[in-house]
Every structure is written in C-alpha cells, then in structure tokens.
N, C-alpha and C positions, 0 to 999 in steps of 0.2 A: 389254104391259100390266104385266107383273112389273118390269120396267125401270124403266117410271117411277112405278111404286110406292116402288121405292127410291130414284128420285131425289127423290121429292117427301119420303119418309121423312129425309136429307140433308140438305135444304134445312129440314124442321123442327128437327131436330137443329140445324143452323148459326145459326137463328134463337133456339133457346129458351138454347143457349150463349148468343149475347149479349147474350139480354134477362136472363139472371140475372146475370153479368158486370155488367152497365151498374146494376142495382141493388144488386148487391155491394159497386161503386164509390163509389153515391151514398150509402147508406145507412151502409154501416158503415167504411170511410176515412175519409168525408170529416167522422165526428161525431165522430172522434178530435181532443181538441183538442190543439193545436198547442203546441209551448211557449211560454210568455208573452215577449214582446219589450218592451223595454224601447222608449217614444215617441221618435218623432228627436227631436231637440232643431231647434227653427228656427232659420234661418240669422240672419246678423247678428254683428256683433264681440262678442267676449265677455271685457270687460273684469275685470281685479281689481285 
C-alpha cells in the first residue's frame, strides 16, 4: 500500500510539473512581444 502511495504521489508530481510548465509557456512566453518585422515586400519586378 506504501508503494503505491508513492507512486501515485510521482505520477502527481509529474502531472502538476507539466501542467505549470504548459501554463508558464502559454502565458508568460508567448505574451512577450516579438520584435516588430518589417512587411515582405510582394513579389513582382521592381522597377526605377
């Protein structure tokens, strides 16, 4: 019984890492904004 106390204790562990992970990701990464890029230019001869 002590055994799989700990395993189940493990498996929570493993789970609540990557559920903060996966939120750490979405949250505060991904709302860092990116540096501004300049628009491509569309294709076509570009005369002067």
């Amino acid at each position: 019984m002590e055994t799989f106390l700990e395993f189940l204790r493990e498996v929570l562990k493993g789970i609540v890492r990557e559920v903060s992970a996966y939120f750490f990701r979405k949250y505060i990464l991904e709302n860092k904004k990116t540096t501004l890029r300049r628009r491509k230019q569309k294709g076509g001869s570009h005369k002067k």
